[in-house]
C-alpha positions as CSV (number, residue, x, y, z in Angstrom):
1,X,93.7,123.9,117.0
2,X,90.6,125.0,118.8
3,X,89.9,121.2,118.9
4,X,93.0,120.1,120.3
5,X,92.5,122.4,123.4
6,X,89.2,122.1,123.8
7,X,89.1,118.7,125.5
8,X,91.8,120.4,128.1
9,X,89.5,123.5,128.9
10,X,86.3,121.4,129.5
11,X,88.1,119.3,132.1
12,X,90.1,122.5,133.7
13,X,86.7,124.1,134.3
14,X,85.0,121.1,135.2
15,X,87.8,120.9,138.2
16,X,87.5,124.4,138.7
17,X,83.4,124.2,138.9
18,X,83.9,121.5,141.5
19,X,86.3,123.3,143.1
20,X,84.1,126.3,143.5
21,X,81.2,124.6,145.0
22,X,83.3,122.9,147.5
23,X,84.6,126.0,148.6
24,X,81.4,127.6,148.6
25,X,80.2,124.9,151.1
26,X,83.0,125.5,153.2
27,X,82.9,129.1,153.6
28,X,78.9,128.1,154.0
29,X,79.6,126.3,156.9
30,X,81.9,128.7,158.3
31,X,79.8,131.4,158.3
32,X,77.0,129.2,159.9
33,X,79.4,128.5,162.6
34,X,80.0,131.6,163.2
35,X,76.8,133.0,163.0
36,X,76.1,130.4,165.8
37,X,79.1,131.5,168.0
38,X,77.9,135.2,167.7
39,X,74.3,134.2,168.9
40,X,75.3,132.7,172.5
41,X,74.3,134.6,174.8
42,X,75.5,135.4,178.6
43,X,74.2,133.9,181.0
44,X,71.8,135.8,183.0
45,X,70.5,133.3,185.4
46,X,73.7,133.3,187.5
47,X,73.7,135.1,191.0
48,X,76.1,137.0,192.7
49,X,78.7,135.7,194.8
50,X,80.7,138.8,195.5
51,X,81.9,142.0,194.4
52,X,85.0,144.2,194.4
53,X,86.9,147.4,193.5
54,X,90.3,147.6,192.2
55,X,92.0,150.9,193.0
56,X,95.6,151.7,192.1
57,X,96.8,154.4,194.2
58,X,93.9,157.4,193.5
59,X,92.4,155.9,189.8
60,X,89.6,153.7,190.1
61,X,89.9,150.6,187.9
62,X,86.7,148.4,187.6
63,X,84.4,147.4,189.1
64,X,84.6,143.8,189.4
65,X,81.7,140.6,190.1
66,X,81.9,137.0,189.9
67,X,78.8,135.1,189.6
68,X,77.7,131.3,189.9
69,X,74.2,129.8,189.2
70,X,73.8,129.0,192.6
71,X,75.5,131.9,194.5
72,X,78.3,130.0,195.6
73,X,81.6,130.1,194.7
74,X,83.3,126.4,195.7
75,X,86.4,126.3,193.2
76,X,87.1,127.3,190.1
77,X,86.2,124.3,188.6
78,X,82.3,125.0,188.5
79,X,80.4,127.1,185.9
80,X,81.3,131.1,186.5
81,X,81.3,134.3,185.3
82,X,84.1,137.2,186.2
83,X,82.7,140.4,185.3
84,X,85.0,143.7,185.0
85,X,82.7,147.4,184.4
86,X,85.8,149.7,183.8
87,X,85.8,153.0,185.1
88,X,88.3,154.6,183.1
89,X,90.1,154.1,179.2
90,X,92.7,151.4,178.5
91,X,94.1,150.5,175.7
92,X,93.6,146.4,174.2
93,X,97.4,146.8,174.1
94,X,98.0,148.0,177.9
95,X,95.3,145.4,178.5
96,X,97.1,142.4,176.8
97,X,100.7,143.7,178.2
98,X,99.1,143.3,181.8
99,X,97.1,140.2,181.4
100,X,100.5,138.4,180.0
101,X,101.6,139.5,183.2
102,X,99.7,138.3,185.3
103,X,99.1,134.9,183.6
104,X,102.6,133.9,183.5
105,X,102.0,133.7,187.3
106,X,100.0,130.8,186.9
107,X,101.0,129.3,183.5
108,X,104.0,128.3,181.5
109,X,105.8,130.7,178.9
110,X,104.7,129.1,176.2
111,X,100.8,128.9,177.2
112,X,100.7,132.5,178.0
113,X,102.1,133.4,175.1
114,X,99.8,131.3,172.7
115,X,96.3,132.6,175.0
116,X,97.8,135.8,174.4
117,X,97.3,136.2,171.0
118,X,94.3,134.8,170.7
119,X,93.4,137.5,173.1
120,X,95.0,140.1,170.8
121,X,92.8,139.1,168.4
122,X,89.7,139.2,170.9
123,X,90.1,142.1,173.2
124,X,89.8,146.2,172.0
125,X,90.1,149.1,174.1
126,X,87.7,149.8,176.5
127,X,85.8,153.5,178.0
128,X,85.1,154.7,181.3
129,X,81.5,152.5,181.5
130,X,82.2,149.6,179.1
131,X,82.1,145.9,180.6
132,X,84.3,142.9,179.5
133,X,83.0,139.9,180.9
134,X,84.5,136.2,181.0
135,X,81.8,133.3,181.6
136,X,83.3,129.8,182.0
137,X,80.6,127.0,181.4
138,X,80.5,123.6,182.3
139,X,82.8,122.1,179.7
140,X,85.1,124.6,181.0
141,X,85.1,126.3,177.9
142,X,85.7,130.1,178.3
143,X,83.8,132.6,176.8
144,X,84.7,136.4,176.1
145,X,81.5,138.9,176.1
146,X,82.5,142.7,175.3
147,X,79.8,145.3,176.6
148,X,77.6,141.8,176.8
149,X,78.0,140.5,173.1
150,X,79.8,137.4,172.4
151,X,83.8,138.3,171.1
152,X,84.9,135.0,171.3
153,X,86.7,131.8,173.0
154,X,89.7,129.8,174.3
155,X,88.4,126.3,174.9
156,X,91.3,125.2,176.7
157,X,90.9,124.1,180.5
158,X,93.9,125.1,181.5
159,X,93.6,128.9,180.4
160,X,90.7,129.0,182.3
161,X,92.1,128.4,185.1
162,X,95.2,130.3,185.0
163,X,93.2,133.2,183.8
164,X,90.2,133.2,186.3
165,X,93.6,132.5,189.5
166,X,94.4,136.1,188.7
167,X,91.7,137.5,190.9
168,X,90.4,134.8,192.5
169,X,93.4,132.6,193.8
170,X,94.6,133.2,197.0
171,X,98.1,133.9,195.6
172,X,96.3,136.7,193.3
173,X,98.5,140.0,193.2
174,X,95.6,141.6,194.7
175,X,94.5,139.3,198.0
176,X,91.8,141.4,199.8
177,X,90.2,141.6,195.9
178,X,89.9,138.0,195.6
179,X,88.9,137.3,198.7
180,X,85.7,139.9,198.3
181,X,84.8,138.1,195.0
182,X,84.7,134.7,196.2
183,X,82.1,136.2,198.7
184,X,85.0,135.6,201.9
């Protein structure tokens, strides 16, 4: 009988052997790319264009700072980092809640809600002193730095935009803000 199922359970592991090492050269790869992703760096050649303080009523927010490589700030379209140093706790979740907010000023339903949880899966809480940093380069890809380590990316033009109009369009719920950072 042993020779009868033999022939079967040579060519079920020989599958299963194959099947192995092409998984093991996936997750290979995904690791690499990862590793990869975790290694870029911000951008510490760019140069101030202005900064700001939000304050709601008597708390102090953050600190906030956009930079360009030049100095400049000329649209949103161009290489730029918006950089928030918090000066009090929030929570990822109060955090998400008010950056859906404020997005779905400047995007559709259905785009704030998909940028949204990929940012739930980005963003944690953050302390009195930590910095959360977003850095847009020039294939308008946007990258999410967390007390300045990578934490990860939404390359989609269009979420770059809507996110970075929330304190620097002229429409921004907080005008006198945006008009400090873009160095006005």
């Amino acid at each position: 009988m042993f020779q009868q199922i033999k022939p079967f359970l040579t060519s079920k592991l020989r599958k299963n052997r194959l099947s192995f090492k092409y998984l093991s050269v996936v997750i290979v790869c995904l690791i690499l790319t990862i590793e990869a992703k975790a290694q870029l760096n911000f951008p510490d050649e760019l140069k101030s264009v202005g900064t700001a303080e939000l304050k709601v009523l008597w708390f102090d927010i953050y600190q906030a700072e956009l930079k360009t490589y030049d100095g400049d700030f000329n649209d949103i379209n161009q290489p730029l980092a918006l950089i928030l140093n918090y000066q009090r706790r929030i929570s990822a979740e109060d955090l998400i809640e008010e950056t859906k907010k404020q997005l779905g000023r400047f995007a559709s339903p259905s785009e704030t809600d998909r940028w949204v949880r990929a940012l739930a899966l980005m963003w944690t809480d953050v302390n009195d002193g930590d910095q959360l940093a977003f850095y847009v380069d020039e294939n308008t890809a946007g990258h999410f730095f967390y007390n300045r380590g990578w934490i990860g990316e939404i390359d989609d033009p269009n979420f770059c935009q809507a996110f970075i109009n929330i304190w620097l369009s002229e429409s921004s719920r907080y005008p006198q803000l945006a008009k400090k950072l873009r160095g006005e």
